[in-house]
C-alpha positions as CSV (number, residue, x, y, z in Angstrom):
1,X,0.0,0.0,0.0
2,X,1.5,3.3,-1.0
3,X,0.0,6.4,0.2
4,X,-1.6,8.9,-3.3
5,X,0.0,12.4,-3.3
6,X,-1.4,14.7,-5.8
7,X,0.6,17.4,-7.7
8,X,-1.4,20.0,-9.3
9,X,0.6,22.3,-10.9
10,X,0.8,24.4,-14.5
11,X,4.0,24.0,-15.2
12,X,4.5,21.0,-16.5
13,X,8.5,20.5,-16.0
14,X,8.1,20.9,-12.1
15,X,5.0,18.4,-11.9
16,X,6.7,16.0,-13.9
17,X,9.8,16.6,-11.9
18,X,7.9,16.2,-8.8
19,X,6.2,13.4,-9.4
20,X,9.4,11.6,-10.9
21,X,10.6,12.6,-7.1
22,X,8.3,11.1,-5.4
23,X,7.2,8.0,-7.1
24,X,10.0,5.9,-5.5
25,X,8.2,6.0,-2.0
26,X,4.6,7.4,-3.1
27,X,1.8,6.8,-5.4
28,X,1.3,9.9,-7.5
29,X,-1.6,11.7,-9.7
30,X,-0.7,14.6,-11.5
31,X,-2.9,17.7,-12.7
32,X,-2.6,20.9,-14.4
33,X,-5.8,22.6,-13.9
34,X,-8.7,22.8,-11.4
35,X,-10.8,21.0,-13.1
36,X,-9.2,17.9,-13.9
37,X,-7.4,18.0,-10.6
38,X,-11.2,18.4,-9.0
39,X,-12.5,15.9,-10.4
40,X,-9.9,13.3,-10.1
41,X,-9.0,13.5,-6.5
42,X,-12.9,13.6,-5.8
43,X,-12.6,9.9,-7.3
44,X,-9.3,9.2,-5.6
45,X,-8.7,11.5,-2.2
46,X,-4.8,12.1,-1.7
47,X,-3.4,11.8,1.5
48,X,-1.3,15.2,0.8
49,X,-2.1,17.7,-2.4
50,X,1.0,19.5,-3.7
51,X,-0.1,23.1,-5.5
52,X,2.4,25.1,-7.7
53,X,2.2,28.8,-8.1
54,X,0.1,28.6,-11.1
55,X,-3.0,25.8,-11.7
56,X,-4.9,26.4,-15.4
57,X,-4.7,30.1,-16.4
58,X,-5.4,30.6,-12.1
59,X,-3.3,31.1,-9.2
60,X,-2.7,28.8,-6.9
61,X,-4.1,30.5,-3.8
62,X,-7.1,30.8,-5.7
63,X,-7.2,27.2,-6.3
64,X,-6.5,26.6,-2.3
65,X,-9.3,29.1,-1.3
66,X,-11.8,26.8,-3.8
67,X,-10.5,23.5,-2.8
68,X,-10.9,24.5,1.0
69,X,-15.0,24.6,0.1
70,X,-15.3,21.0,-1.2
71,X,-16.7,18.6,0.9
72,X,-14.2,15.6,0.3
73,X,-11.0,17.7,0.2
74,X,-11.6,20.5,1.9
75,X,-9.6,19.1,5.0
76,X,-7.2,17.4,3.1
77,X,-3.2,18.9,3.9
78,X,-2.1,21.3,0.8
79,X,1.3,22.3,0.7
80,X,2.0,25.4,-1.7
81,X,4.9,25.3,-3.7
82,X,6.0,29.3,-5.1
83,X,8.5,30.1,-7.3
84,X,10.3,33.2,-4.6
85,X,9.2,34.6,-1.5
86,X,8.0,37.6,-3.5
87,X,5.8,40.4,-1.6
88,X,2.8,39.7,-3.1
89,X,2.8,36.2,-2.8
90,X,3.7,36.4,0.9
91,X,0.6,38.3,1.6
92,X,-1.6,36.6,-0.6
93,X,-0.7,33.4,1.8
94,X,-1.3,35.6,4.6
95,X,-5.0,36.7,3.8
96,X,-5.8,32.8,2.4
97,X,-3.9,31.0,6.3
98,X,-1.3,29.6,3.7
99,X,1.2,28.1,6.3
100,X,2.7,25.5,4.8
101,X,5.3,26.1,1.9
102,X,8.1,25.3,-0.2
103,X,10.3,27.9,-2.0
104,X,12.1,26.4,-4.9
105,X,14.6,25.1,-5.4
106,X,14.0,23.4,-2.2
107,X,16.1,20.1,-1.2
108,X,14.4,17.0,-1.6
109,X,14.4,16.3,1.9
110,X,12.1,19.2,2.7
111,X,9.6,18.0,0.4
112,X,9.7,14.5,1.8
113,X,9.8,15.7,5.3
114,X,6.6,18.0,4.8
115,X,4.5,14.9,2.7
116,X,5.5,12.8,5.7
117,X,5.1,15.5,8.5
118,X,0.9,15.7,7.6
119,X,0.7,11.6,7.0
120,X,2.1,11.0,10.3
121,X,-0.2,13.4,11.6
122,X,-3.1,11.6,10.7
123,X,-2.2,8.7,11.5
124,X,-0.9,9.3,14.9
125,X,-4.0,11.1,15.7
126,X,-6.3,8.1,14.7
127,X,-4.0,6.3,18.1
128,X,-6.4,8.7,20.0
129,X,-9.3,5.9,19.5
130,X,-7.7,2.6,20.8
131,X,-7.7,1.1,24.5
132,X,-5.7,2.9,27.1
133,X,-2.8,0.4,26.6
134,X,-2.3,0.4,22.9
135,X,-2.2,4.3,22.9
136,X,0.6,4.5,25.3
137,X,2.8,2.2,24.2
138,X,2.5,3.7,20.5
139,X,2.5,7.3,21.9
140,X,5.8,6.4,24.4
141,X,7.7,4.5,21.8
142,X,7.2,7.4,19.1
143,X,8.5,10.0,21.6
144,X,11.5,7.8,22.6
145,X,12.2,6.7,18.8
146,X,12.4,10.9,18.1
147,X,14.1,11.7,21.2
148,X,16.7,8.6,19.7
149,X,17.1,10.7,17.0
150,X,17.6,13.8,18.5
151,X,20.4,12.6,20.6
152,X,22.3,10.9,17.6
153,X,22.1,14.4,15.9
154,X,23.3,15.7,18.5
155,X,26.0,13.6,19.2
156,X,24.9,12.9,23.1
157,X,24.8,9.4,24.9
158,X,22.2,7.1,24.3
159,X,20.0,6.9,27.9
160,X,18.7,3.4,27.8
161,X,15.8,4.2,30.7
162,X,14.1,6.5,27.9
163,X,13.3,3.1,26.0
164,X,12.7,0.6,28.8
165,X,9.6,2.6,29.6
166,X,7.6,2.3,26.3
167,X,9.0,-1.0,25.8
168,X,6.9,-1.7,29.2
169,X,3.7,-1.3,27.5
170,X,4.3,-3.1,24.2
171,X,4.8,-5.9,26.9
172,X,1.9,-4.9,28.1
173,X,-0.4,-5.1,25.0
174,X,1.8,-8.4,24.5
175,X,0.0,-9.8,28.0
176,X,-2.9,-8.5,26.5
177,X,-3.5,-10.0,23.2
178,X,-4.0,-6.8,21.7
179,X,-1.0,-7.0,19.2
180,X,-3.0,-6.7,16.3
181,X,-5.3,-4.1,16.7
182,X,-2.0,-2.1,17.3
183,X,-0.4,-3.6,14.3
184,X,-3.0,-2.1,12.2
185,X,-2.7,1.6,13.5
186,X,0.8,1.5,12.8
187,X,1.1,0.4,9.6
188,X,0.4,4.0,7.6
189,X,2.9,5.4,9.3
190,X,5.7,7.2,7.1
191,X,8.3,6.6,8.8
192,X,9.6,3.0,7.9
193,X,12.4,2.7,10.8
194,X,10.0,3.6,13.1
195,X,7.3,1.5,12.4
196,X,9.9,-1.4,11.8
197,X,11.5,-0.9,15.2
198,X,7.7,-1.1,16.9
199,X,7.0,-4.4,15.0
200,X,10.6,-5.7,16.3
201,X,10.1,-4.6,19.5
202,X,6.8,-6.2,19.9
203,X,7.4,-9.4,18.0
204,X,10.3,-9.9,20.6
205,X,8.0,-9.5,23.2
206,X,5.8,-11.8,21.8
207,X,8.9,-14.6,21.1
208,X,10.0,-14.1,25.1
209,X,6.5,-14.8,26.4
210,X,6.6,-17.8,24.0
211,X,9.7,-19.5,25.3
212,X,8.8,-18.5,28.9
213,X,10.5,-15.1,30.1
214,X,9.6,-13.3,33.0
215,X,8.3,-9.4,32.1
216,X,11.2,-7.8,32.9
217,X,13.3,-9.6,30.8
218,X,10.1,-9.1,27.9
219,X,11.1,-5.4,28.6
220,X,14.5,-6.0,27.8
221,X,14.8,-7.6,24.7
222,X,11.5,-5.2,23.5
223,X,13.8,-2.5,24.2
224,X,17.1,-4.6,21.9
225,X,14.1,-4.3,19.3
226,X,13.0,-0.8,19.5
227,X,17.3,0.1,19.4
228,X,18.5,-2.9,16.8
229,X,18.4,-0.5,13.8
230,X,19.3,2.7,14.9
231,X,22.4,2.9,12.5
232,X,19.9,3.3,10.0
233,X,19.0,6.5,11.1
234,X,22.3,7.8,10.0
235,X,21.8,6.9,6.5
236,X,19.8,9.0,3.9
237,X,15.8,8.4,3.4
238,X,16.8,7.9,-0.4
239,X,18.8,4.8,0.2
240,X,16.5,3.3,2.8
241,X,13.7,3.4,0.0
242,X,15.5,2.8,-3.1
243,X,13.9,1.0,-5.6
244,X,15.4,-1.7,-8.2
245,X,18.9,-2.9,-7.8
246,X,21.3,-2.2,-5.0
247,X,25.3,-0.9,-5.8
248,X,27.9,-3.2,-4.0
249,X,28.3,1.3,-2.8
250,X,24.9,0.8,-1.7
251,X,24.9,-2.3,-0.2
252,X,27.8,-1.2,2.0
253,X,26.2,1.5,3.4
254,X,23.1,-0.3,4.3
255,X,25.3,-3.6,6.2
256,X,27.3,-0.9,7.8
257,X,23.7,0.3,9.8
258,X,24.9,-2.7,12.0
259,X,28.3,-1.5,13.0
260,X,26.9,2.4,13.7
261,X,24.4,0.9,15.9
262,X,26.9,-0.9,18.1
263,X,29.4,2.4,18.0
264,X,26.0,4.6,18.8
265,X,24.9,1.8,22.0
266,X,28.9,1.9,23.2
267,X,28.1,5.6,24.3
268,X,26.1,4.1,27.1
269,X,28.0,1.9,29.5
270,X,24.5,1.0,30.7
271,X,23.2,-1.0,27.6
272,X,22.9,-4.7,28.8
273,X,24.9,-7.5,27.1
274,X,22.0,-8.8,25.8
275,X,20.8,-5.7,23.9
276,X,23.6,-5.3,22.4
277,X,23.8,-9.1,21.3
278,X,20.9,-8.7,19.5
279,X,21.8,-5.3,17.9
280,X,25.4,-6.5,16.7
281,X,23.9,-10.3,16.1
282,X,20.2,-9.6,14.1
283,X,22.0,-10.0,10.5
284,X,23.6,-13.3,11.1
285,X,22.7,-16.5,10.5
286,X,23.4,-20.1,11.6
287,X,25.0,-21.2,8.6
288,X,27.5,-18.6,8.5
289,X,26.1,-17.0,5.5
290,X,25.4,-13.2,7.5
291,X,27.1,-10.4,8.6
292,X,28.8,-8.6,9.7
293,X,30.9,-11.0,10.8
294,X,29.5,-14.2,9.3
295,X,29.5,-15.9,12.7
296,X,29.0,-20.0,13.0
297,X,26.0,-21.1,14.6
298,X,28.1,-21.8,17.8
299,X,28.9,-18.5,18.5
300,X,25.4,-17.2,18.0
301,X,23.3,-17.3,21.0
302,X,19.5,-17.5,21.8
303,X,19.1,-13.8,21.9
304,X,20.9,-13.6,18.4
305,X,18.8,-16.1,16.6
306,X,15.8,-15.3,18.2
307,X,16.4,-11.9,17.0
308,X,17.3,-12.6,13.3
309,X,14.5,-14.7,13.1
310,X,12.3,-11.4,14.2
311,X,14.7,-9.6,11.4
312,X,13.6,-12.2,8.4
313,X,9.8,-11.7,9.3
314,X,9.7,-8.0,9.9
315,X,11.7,-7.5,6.4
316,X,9.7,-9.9,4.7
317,X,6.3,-8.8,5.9
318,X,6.9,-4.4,6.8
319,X,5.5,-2.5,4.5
320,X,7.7,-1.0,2.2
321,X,7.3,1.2,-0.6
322,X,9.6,-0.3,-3.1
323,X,8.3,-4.2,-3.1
324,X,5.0,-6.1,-1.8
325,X,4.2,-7.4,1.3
326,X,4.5,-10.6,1.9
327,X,1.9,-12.2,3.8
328,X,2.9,-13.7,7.1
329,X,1.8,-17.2,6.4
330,X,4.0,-17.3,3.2
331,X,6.9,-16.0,5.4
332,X,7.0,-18.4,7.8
333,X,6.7,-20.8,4.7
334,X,9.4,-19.4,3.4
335,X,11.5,-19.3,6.6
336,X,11.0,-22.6,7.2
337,X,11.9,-23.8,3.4
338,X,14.5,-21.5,1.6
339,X,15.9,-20.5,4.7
340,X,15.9,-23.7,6.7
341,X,19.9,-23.7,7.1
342,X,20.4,-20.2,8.2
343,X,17.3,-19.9,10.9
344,X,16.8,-21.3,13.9
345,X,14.2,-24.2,12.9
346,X,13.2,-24.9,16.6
347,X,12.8,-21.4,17.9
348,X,11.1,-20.8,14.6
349,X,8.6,-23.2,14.9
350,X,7.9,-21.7,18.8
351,X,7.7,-18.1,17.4
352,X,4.9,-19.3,14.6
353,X,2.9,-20.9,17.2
354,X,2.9,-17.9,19.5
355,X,2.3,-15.8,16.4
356,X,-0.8,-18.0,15.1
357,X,-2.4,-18.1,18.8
358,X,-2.2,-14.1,19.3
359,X,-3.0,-12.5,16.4
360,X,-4.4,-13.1,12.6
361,X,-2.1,-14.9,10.8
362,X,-1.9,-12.1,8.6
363,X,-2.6,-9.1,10.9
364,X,1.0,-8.1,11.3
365,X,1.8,-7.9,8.1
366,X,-0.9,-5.7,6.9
């Protein structure tokens, strides 16, 4: 599932050079004037509608000010894209409460971080609606996952406490059964680290309760998950959601999240052993064939295959914007099939019981 931005703009290079933009991580419709663009996105509503300075012979704003009166858009996010900052533009934004802009040429990652900041908007404001438990653990586990970043940016020590909190209730909603409904919420959120780190987190709850852990120790290994992939956020949105063929460039990149993520925990003295066995072990495999250090099954422990089986699911069945999903039944299929020498076959066999008793078989992987 892809969320649909529309671009409605006159000027035909920068819509086309939008939408070429944005097509590796969105579904796009294109328009040049009011009309058409009316009466498409009245068939299919947008999540986000891009408007250029110019729409048919019109202005933009003008095109805002009439969009804002239709009933099936009218509360839909706009962001205005202008050419300059020019006087008259400025106030014409003013008088019409145009706040949210771009001036070009604007860096790609402005226009991906405003499409995403009004998606995750939405979404996180639909959390408002579930049971008590659900909603704090996606409300505390967002704040910590930003607060993560924040302290990477700014080059501070990673406190481990701001996790083990959150990672309490997504234990909690483990103990509950409620891992689906929860599942669901997330799964239109924009930002794929995130949401992949929540799935982790919780599916390594899940796998503790399975093979009989106590809640505290359900808390730590959530927490590995919600941390595991951190390294990631080091590395640019672009390469996260590229789509066709990987460089061996790229691929370097990308296997060296692994490394940053131990270097990022190391700040913290803190950070048990077994947090950061998961986070330096969730890419290797018992045949030897992982990284980054290609380790034998002998010098894996439980932690480490438990959490590369969590790995294979989650990248398999997270949605993505750049391949299918794969449904969860045909994961575990393949898990237990093509991947039979390099996973854990007796641990994975516990985690697909626990997962078939709790939830859908295919909830998760919505």
């Amino acid at each position: 599932m892809q969320h649909l931005i529309s671009i409605v703009d006159a000027n035909t290079q920068h819509r086309q050079t939008l939408a070429e933009a944005l097509k590796s991580n969105y579904a796009v419709q294109a328009y040049d004037t009011p009309v058409n663009a009316l009466a498409g996105m009245n068939i299919n509503r947008p999540r986000v509608i891009l408007v250029g300075q110019k729409v048919g012979a019109g202005s933009g704003v003008n095109f805002i000010r009439d969009l804002r009166k239709e009933q099936f858009l009218g509360e839909i996010p706009v962001i205005f894209v202008i050419d300059n900052e020019d006087f008259r533009i400025v106030e014409q934004m003013r008088e019409t409460a145009i706040k949210d802009y771009l001036v070009k040429p604007y860096p790609r990652s402005s226009l991906f971080g405003a499409i995403t900041k009004h998606i995750n908007k939405s979404v996180e404001q639909s959390w408002a609606a579930l049971p008590s438990t659900q909603r704090k653990a996606l409300e505390d586990s967002l704040r910590a996952f930003n607060s993560i970043a924040e302290q990477i940016a700014a080059g501070k020590p990673l406190p481990f406490d701001s996790v083990t909190e959150p990672c309490s209730a997504i234990v909690d909603v483990v103990a509950k059964n409620e891992i689906g409904p929860m599942m669901h919420r997330i799964k239109a959120h924009d930002n794929f680290t995130y949401v992949h780190s929540l799935r982790f987190a919780t599916l390594m709850s899940l796998f503790g309760k399975a093979i009989g852990l106590p809640k505290d120790q359900q808390i730590l290994i959530a927490s590995g998950g919600m941390l595991h992939d951190i390294g990631k956020m080091t590395i640019p949105r672009d390469l996260l959601t590229k789509q066709g063929a990987l460089s061996p460039a790229d691929w370097k990149v990308l296997r060296g999240h692994v490394a940053t993520s131990v270097k990022l925990l190391a700040t913290n003295e803190n950070i048990p052993k077994g947090v950061m066995s998961m986070v330096g072990n969730h890419h290797e495999r018992i045949d030897g064939s992982g990284y980054p250090r290609a380790l034998p099954g002998s010098e894996i422990n439980r932690l480490g295959r438990m959490a590369g089986i969590i790995d294979v699911f989650c990248a398999l069945t997270d949605r993505k914007p750049y391949k299918r999903t794969v449904p969860a039944h045909a994961a575990l299929e393949t898990m237990a099939t093509e991947m039979k020498t390099q996973l854990d076959q007796t641990l994975l066999h516990t985690f697909k019981e626990i997962l078939l008793e709790t939830v859908p078989v295919d909830a998760p992987a919505d």
